[in-house]
Structures are given as structure tokens and as C-alpha cells.
C-alpha positions in Angstrom: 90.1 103.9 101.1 91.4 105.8 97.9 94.5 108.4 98.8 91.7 111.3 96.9 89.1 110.2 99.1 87.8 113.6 100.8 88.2 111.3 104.9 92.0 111.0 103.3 92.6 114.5 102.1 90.7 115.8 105.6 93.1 113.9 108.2 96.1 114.8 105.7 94.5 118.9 106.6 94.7 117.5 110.6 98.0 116.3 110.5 99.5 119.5 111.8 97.4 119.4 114.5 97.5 116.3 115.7 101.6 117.0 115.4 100.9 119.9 117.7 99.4 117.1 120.0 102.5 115.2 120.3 104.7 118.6 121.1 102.6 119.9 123.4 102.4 116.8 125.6 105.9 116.5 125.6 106.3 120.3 126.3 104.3 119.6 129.8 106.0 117.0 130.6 109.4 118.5 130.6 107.2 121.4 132.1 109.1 124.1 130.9 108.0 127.7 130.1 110.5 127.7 127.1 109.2 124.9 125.6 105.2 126.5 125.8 106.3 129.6 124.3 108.3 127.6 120.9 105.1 125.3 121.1 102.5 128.3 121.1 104.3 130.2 118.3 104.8 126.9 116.1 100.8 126.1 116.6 100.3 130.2 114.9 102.9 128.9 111.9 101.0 125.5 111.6 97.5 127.5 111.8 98.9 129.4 109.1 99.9 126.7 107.1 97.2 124.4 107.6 94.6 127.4 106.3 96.8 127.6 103.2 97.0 124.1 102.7 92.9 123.7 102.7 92.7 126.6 99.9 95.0 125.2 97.8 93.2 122.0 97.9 89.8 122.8 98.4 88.7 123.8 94.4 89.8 120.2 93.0 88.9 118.6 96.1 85.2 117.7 94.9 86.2 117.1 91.3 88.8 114.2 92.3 85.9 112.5 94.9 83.3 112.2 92.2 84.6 109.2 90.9 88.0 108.1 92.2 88.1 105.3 89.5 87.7 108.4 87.0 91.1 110.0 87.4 94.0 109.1 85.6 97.0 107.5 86.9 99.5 110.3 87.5 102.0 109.6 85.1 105.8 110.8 85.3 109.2 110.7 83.3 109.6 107.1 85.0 106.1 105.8 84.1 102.4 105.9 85.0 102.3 104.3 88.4 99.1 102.3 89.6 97.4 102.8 93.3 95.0 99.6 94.6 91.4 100.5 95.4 89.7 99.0 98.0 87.6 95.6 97.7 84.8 95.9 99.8 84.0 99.7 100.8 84.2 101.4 97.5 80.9 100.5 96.3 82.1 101.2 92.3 85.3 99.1 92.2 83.4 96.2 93.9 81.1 95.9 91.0 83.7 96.3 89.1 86.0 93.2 90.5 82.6 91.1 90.3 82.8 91.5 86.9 85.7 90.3 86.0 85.2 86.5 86.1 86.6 84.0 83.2 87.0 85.5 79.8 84.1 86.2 78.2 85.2 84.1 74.7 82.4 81.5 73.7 83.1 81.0 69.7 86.8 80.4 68.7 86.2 81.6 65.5 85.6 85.3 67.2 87.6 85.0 70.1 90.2 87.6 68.0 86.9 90.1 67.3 85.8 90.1 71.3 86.9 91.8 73.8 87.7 89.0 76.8 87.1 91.0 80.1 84.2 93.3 80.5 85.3 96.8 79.1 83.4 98.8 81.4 85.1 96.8 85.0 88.5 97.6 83.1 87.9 101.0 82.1 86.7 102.0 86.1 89.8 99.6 87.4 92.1 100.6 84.8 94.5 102.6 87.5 94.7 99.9 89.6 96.8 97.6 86.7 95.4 95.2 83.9 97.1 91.6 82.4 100.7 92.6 83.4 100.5 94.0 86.5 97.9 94.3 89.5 97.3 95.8 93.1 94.2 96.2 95.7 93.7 96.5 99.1 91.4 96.4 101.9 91.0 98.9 104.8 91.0 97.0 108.6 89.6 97.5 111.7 91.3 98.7 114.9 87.8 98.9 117.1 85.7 102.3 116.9 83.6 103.3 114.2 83.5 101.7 110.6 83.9 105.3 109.6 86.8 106.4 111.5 89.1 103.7 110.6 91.9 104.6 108.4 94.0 102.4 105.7 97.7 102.6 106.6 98.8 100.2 103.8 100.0 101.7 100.1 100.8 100.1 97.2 101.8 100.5 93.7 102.9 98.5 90.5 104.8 100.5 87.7 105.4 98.4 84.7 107.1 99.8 82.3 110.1 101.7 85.1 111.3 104.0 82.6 114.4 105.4 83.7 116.1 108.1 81.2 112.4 108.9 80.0 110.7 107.5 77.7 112.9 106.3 74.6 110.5 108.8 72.2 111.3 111.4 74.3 115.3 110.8 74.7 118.0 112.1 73.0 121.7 111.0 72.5 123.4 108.8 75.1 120.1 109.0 77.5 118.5 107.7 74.3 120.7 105.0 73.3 121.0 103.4 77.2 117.2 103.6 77.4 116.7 101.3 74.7 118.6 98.9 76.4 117.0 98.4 79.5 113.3 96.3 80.8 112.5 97.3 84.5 109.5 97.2 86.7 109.1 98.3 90.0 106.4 97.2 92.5 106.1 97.5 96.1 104.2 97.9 99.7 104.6 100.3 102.6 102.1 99.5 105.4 101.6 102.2 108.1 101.7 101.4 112.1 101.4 104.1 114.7 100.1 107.6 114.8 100.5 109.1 111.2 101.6 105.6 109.9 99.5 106.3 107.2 101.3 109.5 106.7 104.4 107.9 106.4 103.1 105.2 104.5 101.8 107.8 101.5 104.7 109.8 101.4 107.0 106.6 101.0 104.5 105.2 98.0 105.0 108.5 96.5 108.4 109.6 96.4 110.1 106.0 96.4 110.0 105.9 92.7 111.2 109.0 91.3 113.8 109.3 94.1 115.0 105.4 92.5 115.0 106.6 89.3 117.2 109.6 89.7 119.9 108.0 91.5 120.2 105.4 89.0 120.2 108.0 86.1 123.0 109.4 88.0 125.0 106.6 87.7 123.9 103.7 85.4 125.8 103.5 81.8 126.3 101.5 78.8 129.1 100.0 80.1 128.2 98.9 83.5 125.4 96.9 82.5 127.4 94.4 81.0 129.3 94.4 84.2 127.4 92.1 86.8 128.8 93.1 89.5 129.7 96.6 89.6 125.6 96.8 88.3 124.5 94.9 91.8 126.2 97.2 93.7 125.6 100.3 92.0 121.9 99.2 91.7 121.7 97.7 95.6 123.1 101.2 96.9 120.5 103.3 94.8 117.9 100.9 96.7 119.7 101.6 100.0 120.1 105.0 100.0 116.7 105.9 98.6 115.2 104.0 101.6 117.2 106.2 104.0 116.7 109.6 102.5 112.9 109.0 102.7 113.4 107.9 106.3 115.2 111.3 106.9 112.8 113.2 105.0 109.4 112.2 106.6 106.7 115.1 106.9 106.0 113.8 110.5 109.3 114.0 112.3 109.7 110.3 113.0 106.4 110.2 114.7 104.6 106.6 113.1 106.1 105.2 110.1 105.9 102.1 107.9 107.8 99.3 105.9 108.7 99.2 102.3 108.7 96.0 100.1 109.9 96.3 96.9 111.0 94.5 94.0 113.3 96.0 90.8 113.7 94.3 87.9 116.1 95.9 86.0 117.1 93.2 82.7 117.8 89.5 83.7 118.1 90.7 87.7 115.9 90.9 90.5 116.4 93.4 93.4 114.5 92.9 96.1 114.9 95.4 99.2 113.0 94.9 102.0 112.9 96.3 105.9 109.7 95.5 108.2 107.4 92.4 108.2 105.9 93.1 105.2 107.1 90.4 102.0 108.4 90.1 98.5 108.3 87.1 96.9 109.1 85.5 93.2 107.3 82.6 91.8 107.3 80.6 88.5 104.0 79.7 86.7 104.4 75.9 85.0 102.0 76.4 82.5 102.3 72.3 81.8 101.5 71.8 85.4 99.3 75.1 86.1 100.7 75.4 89.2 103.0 78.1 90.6 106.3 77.5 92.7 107.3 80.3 95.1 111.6 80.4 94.0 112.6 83.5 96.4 111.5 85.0 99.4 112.4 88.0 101.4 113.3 88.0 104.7 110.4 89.7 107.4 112.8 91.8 109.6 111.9 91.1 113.6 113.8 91.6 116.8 114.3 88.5 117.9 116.6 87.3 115.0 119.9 87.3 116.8 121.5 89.7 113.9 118.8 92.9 114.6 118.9 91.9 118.3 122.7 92.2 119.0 122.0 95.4 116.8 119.5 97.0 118.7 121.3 96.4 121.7 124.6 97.7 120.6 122.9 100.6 119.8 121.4 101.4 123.3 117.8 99.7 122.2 116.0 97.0 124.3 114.2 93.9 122.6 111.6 92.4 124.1 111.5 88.6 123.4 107.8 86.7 124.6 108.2 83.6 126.7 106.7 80.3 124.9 103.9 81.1 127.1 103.0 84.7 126.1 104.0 83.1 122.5 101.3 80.9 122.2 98.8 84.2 123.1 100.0 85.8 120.0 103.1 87.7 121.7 106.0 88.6 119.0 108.9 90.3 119.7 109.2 94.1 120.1 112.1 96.8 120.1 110.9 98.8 122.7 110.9 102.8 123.1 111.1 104.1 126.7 110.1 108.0 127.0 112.8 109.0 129.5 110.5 112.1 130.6 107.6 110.2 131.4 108.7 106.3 131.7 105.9 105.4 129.0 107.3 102.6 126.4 106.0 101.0 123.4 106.8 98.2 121.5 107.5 98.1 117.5 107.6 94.1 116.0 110.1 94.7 113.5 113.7 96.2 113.4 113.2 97.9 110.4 111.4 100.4 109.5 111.3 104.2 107.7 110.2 106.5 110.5 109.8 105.6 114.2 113.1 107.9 114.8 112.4 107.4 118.3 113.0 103.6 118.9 116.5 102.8 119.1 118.2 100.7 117.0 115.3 100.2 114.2 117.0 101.6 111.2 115.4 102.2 107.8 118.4 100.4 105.8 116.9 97.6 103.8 118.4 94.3 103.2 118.5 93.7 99.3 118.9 90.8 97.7 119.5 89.7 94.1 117.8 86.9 91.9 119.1 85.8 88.5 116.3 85.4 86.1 118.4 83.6 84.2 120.0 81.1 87.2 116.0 80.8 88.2 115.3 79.2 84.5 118.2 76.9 84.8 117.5 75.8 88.1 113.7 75.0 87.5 114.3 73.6 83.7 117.4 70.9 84.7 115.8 69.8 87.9 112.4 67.8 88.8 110.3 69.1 91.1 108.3 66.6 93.6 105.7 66.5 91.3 107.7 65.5 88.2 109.5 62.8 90.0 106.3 61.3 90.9 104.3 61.2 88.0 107.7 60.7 85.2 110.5 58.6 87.8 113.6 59.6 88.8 115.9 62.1 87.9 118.9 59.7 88.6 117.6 57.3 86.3 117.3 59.4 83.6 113.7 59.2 83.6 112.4 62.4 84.6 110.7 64.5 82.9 112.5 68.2 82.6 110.4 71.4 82.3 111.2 73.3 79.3 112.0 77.2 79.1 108.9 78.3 77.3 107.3 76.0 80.2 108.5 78.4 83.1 106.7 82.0 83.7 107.7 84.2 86.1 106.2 86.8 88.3 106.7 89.4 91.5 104.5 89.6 94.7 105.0 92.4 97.1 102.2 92.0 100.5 101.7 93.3 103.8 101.6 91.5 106.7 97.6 91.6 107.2 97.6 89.3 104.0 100.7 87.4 105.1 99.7 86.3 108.8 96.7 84.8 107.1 97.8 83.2 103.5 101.0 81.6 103.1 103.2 82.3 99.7 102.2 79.5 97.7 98.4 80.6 98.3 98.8 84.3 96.9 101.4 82.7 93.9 99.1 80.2 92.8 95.7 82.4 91.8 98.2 84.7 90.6 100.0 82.8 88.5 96.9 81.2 86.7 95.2 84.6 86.5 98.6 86.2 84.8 99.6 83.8 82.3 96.2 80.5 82.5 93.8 80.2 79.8 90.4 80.8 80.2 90.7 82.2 83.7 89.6 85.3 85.8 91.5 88.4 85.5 94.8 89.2 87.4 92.8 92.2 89.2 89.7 89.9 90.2 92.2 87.3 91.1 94.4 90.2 93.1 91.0 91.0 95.2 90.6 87.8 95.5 93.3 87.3 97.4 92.6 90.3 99.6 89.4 89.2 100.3 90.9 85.7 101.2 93.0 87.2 103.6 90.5 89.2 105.3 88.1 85.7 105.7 91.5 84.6 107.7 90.8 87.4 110.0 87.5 87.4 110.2 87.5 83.7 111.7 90.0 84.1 113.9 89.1 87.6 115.6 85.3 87.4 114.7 84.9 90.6 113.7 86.5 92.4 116.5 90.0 93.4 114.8 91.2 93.0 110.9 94.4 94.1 109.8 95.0 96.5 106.7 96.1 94.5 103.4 97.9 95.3 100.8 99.0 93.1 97.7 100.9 94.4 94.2 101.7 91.5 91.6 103.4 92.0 88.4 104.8 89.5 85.6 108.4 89.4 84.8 109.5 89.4 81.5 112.4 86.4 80.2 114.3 88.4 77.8 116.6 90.6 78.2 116.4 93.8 76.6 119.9 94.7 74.7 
């Protein structure tokens, strides 16, 4: 389901009311006149601004649903982000993704004149990525009508990250830093609760010019060459930005959604993550075609004894299944209790941005860092399992070392409805191939794919009866460092 999609832009217009819902339940409740007569005059000011809302949107409203693939990328100071289309229920990116099988190159005398990928699939996918960078998605089922259901997961890829503009358009010392950096940002933010989705857009939105302004606030010349004092300058930027969009979402706290993302800012990773959704790195062996998962983020639940002994501290309660109620598919929750009404609700992760109302989740991400540069020297001066086996033994001095130009490296970002069914190594490995193999399918066929794998995995297990939302943005990760 495409954010311009006129079922998107229509429950955006019924947001205020279904706000209104929320306050005027909990009004009764308390059953208090004072609280009816603040809920009746903020239903007139929501009235008011939801008729002003549907004007202003209204005129471009039928232009933008003509042909989603048809409108450009939205492109900003920091880049020209790209939004994932869905696999199965819009009709035109479908075709589009069946298209896009192995490179179309049959004579190697013309394979410089041709183009390899069908132009027309690329031109109507073209803002959802192309050879460096890719994202899709697939919208679940909860029960209810096919028509109702609504995609809480978001996604982007942004590859170039320009930060201080674009170096044609800088001047002076903005100019002269610009030149020396090579980011990327990716991510996911997948939506749970009432207005997850909500949540989940505003998140996918403002995450990366929010980034990029804190770090033009503070990165320079001379703290790039400064590992340290970079890492924490970049990790806070990451930090803070996650809670100011926690603080600032347009629902209140009601619903809300993790974030998953992954900054590459030179020869360093960030990776900042809070909820169950997953960031990943992996290294394509082009000798080996085969793709080796290096770094994984952590999927932030309540039963880890760190976010447990924190939600309690903080007043919260964690629910922890028995092995029994495990083995039916209970996880562990950080509950809300209503102390009006005694109603409770559980959320499975202890991170999130939004749910203000369940204590002790808090929207602070962990963020870790990875070393391009460590990664190489790790993977190119020791065997893997499969080196050992087919050259000897590394002891022996018989083994067979991978060289640099050997090793290519790449980020996954994925919700959980692709995670619970596909493990790492089964998103890197089509991936990998499709990024940097010969002769191979496309990275956005090979992205859908991989949603569509995902979605089988649901489909046999639940038969139809429930299917998650998924969500998966890849990009490739350049070597060198820009300087």
C-alpha cells in the first residue's frame, strides 16, 4: 500500500477522529463533566482542522493516485530518499518485479550497447532503488476485509546521505567537509497498535532530515580524523533524533513503531536500533558467491534481564510466558494497566517511539558501531568453514585467505514479519548475489523476492488466517573511504 494511495491519505483525514475516540472513552470513564466539555470543544477544533486538511489535499489528491510509480522521489538537501511498493497488491509494480529476471545480455560483443534490465520495470520502480540500493514491502492481514487492512511497516534507502548539501551546491567550509564524506542511510519503522501506521510514517519521514541537521551542527574537519570523539558525536545525533521523534508524535503516544537503521558515515557503521525489527551487515565473497552475515542488531524484548530490571525500576510490569504458553507462540510483553478502567495490554518489545503509555519502554536506541575496515581484516586473514575444508588448515599454513577485492559488503534493515520467517543468512544471500553476482536478477526483483519468501513462511504456518506486514531495505556499502 503506497503512503499516496487515496485508502492512505483517507485514514490519515480520520485520524482526528478516531483520536477523539480514544479521549472520549477515557473522558466517561473518569465520568467527569469537565472532561466532556474540553472533549466537546476539542472535537469543534479537530472538525475544523480536519475540513481544512481535506481541502488542502484534495486538488493533488487524484493526480498523485494515477500512477504512484509515476511520481518522483521527493528529493531534499540530504538526498532523494526511496519508499518500497508493495509486491502483490499493486497491480503495476508486480509486473514490473516480474520483469526483472537475469540480465538481458546474450552477445558479449554488445553487452556495453544493451541495456541489461528491462527499461520500462526500472523506469515504473525507479523510486523504490536500482543496483545500489533497494526496498519493498508487503501489506499483512489482521482478519477482516482484504480491503480494510492497512500496512504499518515503512521503509526507505537513501544512498547518497548528503549532509552539508550537495557539494555543487556548497560553499566554503560546508563545501570543503562535504567532499570529504560517503554516507548512506537506510532503515525500517514497523507500526503496532492503533495509529501504528501513523507513527510509523511520521518516523520514515522526519528521521532523516532531523539526522542530518544535528550532524551539520556539529561534525568538522577535524573530528573526522578523530575516531572517537566521531562515534560519540555521531551515536548521540542517532540517540537524540530517535527521542525527539518519540516526543514529537502527531498521535500523542497512542500506537507507535520501531526504527532500524543503519549510518554509514566513511569507514564506520552506525547501527541504532529499538524494537524487534533488525539491521544486519553481510559480506558478498564473490570467489565463493555466497554471503556471510558479520553483525547483527540486537531485537529489543522484555524478557532480557537488562530491559526487564528496567521496566521494573521504572514502575512497569513484564510479563514472561511459561515454557508452556512458549511453545503456543507466547513472547514476553511489557504490560500497560489503565488504572481507570483495569484494561491492560501487552507490547513485545521494550523499545519503541510512541506507546507513551506503557511504562518503562523508552524510545532510546542502542547503537552500535562496525569498522569497515576491522570487517576486511577479520574476513581477509581468517578462513571461514568453507575455506578450511576445501584448501586445509589455517595452522598449517595451508589455507587459503580471501583477498580484499574478494570481500563486498552490504546493509539489511527488516521487520519482524520478514524476520520471524527467514533467518539472516537467507535475506543476505539473494542480496548479495543480486547486488554485486554476474548474470543475476536485479537487487529489486531479488528484494521482492524475499518479501514474497517471507510471506510463503506465513502463509504455511497460519494458512491464510493472519500474515504479518514486511518490510526490507538493502543497500551496498562502499570500501573506500572518501578523504
Amino acid at each position: 500500500q503506497h503512503p499516496s494511495s487515496i485508502a492512505y491519505r483517507k485514514r490519515n483525514l480520520l485520524v482526528p477522529f478516531r483520536l477523539l475516540g480514544f479521549i472520549l472513552v477515557k473522558s466517561i470513564a473518569k465520568n467527569t463533566m469537565m472532561k466532556l466539555w474540553k472533549t466537546s470543544l476539542l472535537f469543534f477544533l479537530l472538525i475544523v482542522l480536519d475540513r481544512t486538511t481535506s481541502s488542502a489535499s484534495s486538488n493533488g489528491q487524484e493526480e498523485l493516485t494515477k500512477n504512484t510509480a509515476g511520481v518522483e522521489s521527493e528529493c531534499h538537501s540530504y538526498g532523494c530518499p526511496n519508499y518500497p511498493r508493495d509486491v502483490q497488491f499493486d497491480n503495476e509494480a508486480r509486473r514490473a518485479l516480474a520483469m526483472l529476471g537475469k540480465k538481458i545480455i546474450s552477445d558479449e560483443e554488445e553487452e556495453e550497447k544493451q541495456e541489461p534490465f528491462n527499461i520500462e520495470a526500472l523506469e515504473e520502480l525507479k523510486t523504490c532503488g536500482d543496483t545500489e540500493k533497494a526496498t519493498m514491502t508487503l501489506i499483512g492481514y489482521k482478519g477482516g476485509r482484504k480491503e480494510d487492512q492497512i500496512n504499518q511497516d515503512r521503509s526507505f534507502t537513501l544512498s547518497p546521505f548528503h549532509l552539508f548539501g550537495n557539494d555543487s551546491s556548497s560553499s566554503g567550509s560546508s563545501s570543503s567537509i562535504a567532499k570529504k564524506l560517503n554516507c548512506r542511510l537506510l532503515g525500517v519503522f514497523d507500526g503496532h497498535g492503533n495509529l501504528g501506521e501513523v507513527v510509523s510514517e511520521f518516523a520514515v519521514k522526519e528521521f532523516p532530515k532531523r539526522l542530518a541537521a544535528k550532524l551539520e551542527k556539529t561534525l568538522n574537519e577535524t573530528v573526522l580524523d578523530q575516531s572517537e570523539t566521531l562515534d560519540n558525536i555521531v551515536k548521540s545525533a542517532l540517540v537524540e533524533t530517535f527521542v525527539e521523534i518519540d516526543k514529537e508524535v502527531p498521535t500523542g503516544g497512542i500506537g507507535g513503531c520501531t526504527a532500524s537503521v543503519v549510518f554509514q558515515l566513511n569507514s564506520k557503521l552506525y547501527i541504532a536500533n529499538a524494537g524487534d525489527s533488525v539491521s544486519f551487515i553481510a559480506a558478498y565473497i564473490s570467489s565463493s558467491e555466497t554471503a556471510h552475515v558479520v553483525y547483527v542488531s540486537r531485537e529489543d524484548k522484555p524478557h532480557l534481564p537488562d530491559e526487564k530490571k528496567r521496566i521494573e525500576s521504572m514502575g512497569g510490569t513484564v510479563f514472561i510466558p511459561s515454557k508452556r504458553q512458549a511453545e503456543y507462540g507466547e513472547v514476553s510483553r511489557a504490560y500497560y494497566v489503565d488504572k481507570e478502567s483495569g484494561s491492560s495490554y501487552g507490547l513485545a518489545m521494550s523499545r519503541s517511539i510512541g506507546d507513551w503509555d506503557v511504562i518503562g519502554v523508552i524510545a532510546e536506541p542502542i547503537v552500535d558501531v562496525v569498522d569497515i575496515h576491522e570487517v576486511l581484516e577479520n574476513l581477509t586473514t581468517t578462513c571461514t568453514a568453507s575455506d578450511s575444508e576445501e584448501t586445509g588448515d589455517e595452522e598449517s599454513g595451508t589455507c587459503k585467505l580471501l583477498e580484499k577485492q574478494d570481500v563486498r559488503l552490504f546493509a539489511v534493515s527488516a521487520t519482524d514479519g520478514a524476520i520471524d520467517f527467514l533467518d539472516t543468512d537467507e535475506i543476505a544471500t539473494p542480496l548479495g548475489i543480486a547486488f554485486f553476482g554476474q548474470n543475476v536478477k536485479h537487487p529489486l526483483r531479488a528484494c521482492g523476492d524475499v518479501v514474497n519468501e517471507a510471506a510463503t513462511g506465513w502463509q504455511l504456518e497460519e494458512g491464510g488466517r493472519y500474515r504479518d506486514d514486511i518490510a526490507v531495505a538493502a543497500a551496498k556499502i562502499p570500501h573506500k573511504q572518501v578523504s
